[in-house]
N, C-alpha and C positions, 0 to 999 in steps of 0.2 A: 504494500500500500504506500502512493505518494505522500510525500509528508505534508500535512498539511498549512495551508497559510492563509485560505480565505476561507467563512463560515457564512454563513445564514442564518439569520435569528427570525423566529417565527412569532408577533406578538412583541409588542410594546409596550406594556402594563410594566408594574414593578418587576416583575422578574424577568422579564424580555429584555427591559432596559437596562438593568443590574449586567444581565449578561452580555450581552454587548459592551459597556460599558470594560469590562473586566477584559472581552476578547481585543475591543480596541486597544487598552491600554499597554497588554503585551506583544501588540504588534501584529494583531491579523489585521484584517480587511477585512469588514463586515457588510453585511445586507441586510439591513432591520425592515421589516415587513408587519405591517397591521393592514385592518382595512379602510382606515378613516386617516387623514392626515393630520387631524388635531392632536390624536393618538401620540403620534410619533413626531410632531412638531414637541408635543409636553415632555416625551422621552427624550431628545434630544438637551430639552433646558436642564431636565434633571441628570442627565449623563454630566453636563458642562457644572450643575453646582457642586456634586458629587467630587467630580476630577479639580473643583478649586479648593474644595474641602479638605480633598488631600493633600492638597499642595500647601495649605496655611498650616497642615501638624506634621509637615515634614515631609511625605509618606510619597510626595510621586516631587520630580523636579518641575518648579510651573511654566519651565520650555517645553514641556512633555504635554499639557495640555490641548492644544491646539493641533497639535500633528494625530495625536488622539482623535480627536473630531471630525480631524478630516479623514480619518480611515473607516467612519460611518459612511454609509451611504442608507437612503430610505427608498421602499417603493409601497407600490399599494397594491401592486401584482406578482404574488409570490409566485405564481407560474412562471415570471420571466427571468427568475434568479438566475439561472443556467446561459444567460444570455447577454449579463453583463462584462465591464472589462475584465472582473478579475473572478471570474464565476467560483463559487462554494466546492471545495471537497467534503465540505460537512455543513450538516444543516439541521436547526436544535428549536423544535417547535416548544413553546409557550404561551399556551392558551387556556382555554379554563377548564376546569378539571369536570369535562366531561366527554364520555369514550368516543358519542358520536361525532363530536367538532373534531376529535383529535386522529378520527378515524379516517376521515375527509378528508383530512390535512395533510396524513399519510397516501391516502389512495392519490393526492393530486399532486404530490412531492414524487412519489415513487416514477410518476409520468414523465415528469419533465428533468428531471435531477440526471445526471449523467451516470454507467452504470456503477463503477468505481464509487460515489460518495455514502459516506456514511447519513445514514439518519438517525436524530438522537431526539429523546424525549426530555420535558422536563417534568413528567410529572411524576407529583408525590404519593400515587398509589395504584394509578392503575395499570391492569397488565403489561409489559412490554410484549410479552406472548404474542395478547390479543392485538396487541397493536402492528406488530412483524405482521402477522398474517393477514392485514389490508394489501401486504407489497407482494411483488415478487423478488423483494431482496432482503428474505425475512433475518439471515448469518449477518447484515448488513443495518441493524436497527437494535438499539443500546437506549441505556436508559442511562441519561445522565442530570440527577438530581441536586440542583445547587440549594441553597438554604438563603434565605432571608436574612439583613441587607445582604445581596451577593456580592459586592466590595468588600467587606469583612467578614463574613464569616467562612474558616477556612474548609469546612467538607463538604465533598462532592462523593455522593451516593453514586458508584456506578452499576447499572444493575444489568444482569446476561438473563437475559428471555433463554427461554426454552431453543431455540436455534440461532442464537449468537454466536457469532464465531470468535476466537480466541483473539484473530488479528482484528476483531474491532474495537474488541475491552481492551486490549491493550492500545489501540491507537485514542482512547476515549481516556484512557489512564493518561498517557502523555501529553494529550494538552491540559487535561486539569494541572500537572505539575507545572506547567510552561505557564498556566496561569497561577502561579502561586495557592492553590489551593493542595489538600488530603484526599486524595482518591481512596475510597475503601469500599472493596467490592462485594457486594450483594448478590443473591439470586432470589428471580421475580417471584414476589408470591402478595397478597393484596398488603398495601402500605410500607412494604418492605420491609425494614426493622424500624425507621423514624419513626413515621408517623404509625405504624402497628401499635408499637409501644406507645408515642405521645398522645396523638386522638383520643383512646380510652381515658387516659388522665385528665385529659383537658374537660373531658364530656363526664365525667363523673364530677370532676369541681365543677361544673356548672348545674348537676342533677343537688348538688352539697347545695347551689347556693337556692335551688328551685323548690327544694323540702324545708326549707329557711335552718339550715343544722348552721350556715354561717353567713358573713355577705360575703360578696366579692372581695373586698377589702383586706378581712379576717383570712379567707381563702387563701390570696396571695401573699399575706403576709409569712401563715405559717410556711408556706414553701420558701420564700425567701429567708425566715428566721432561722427553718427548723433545719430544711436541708440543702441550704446553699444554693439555692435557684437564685439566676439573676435575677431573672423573673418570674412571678406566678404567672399560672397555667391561664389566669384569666387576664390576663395582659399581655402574655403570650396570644391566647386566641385575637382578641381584637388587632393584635400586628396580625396575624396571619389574616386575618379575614373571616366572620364566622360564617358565610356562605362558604367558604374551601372547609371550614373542618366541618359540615352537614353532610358536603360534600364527599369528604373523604368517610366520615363515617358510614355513609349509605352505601363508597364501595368496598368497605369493610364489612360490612351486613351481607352485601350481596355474594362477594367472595367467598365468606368464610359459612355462609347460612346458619350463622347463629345471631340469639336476637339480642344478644350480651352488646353490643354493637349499632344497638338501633341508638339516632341522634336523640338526645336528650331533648322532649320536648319544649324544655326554655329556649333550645337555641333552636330552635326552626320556629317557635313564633318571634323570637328578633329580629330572623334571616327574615320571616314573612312582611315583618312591620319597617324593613330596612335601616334595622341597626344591624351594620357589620361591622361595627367597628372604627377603627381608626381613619379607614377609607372614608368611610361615609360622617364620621363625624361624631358616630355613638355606637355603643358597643357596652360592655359591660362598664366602662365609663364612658365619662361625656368629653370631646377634645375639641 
């Protein structure tokens, strides 16, 4: 496999942009792809505060900003990636955690993508399996899971679906290192190990705070007192979005068919009443 230098980012939300932001900075050439241009006009601003943020606590030289930015490039036609000057050997969709949007995305990458490139996921639960088998280049599709902010936080989940080949985890391993991040390899199964483990916790401190046993508050606190959590689980959720953890919990239910796993009904009527959280403004607190 050539080595890689250009990438394709699929989605420009916070973790579209996160990533990109991180491929820029070590020097690929990027294709950031949404479907609306406000999208990815607001990614780009936040790419550019991010890259001066680092630059005032040391952490990038602020010559390096600008040469950054301009190794983005935006489109609104993910079909034409394959077509620009410096066309993608790899391409890392980030879109919202549900299988049908991400299945599409695969059937219409698979089409146009040249046969050599990898395809990689970012998502944080659902099958790689199921998603290899929209293509016909199933040894050819990785899961690779960055973490929230993706400028700081160092692991990348890489996970091997059921017919991933050895030369993809491994070329999926090499650029997480190339990007300063912890590669540590998984195999696919619903949530992976993160969010397997985390979701439950998160969705029971919020059942804690639904049976009134505590608030929010008291919740967080004990995990920040008791067991060294930066953060509680419910501070945690509203960063992540509490649509992604209903989300992931309902592919955690479906996965596993147990009902240990069904979303905690306080957070699908917040997700219903549009408190997600930080995003939107309100979530288990108010911002």
């Amino acid at each position: 496999m050539s080595e890689i230098s250009a990438v394709g980012v699929i989605g420009a939300g916070t973790m579209g942009s996160g990533i990109a932001h991180v491929f820029a900075r070590a020097g690929f050439a990027v294709a950031l792809c949404d479907v609306e241009q406000r999208f990815l006009d607001r990614a780009l601003a936040q790419i550019r505060t991010n890259l001066e943020r680092e630059a005032a606590k040391g952490k990038l030289p602020p010559t390096e900003i600008e040469p950054a930015l301009a190794r983005i490039t935006t489109t609104l036609d993910c079909e034409s990636l394959s077509g620009g000057e410096f066309p993608p050997q790899f391409v890392i969709e980030a879109a919202s955690e549900r299988f049908e949007l991400k299945a599409g995305l695969f059937r219409a990458l698979d089409r146009v993508m040249p046969p050599g490139a990898i395809l990689a996921t970012n998502t944080s639960s659902i099958s790689i399996t199921r998603l290899a088998a929209q293509t016909g280049r199933p040894g050819q599709v990785v899961g690779m899971h960055f973490f929230n902010p993706v400028p700081v936080m160092a692991l990348v989940e890489v996970v091997r679906g059921l017919a991933t080949s050895d030369a993809s985890v491994a070329a999926v391993r090499e650029l997480a290192l190339k990007l300063g991040k912890t590669p540590i390899e998984v195999n696919d199964a619903p949530g992976f190990v993160s969010n397997r483990v985390l979701m439950p916790l998160i969705n029971e401190a919020a059942f804690a705070v639904m049976e009134g046993v505590a608030t929010a508050e008291a919740v967080d606190q004990v995990f920040r007192l008791g067991m060294a959590h930066p953060m509680g689980p419910l501070t945690l959720a509203d960063l992540i979005g509490l649509d992604v953890c209903v989300d992931i919990m309902r592919v955690l239910q479906e996965g596993f068919g147990d009902p240990k796993y069904s979303p905690c009904p306080l957070l699908v009527r917040m997700v219903d009443a549009g408190w997600l959280g930080r995003k939107s403004g309100r979530g288990f607190y108010a911002y």
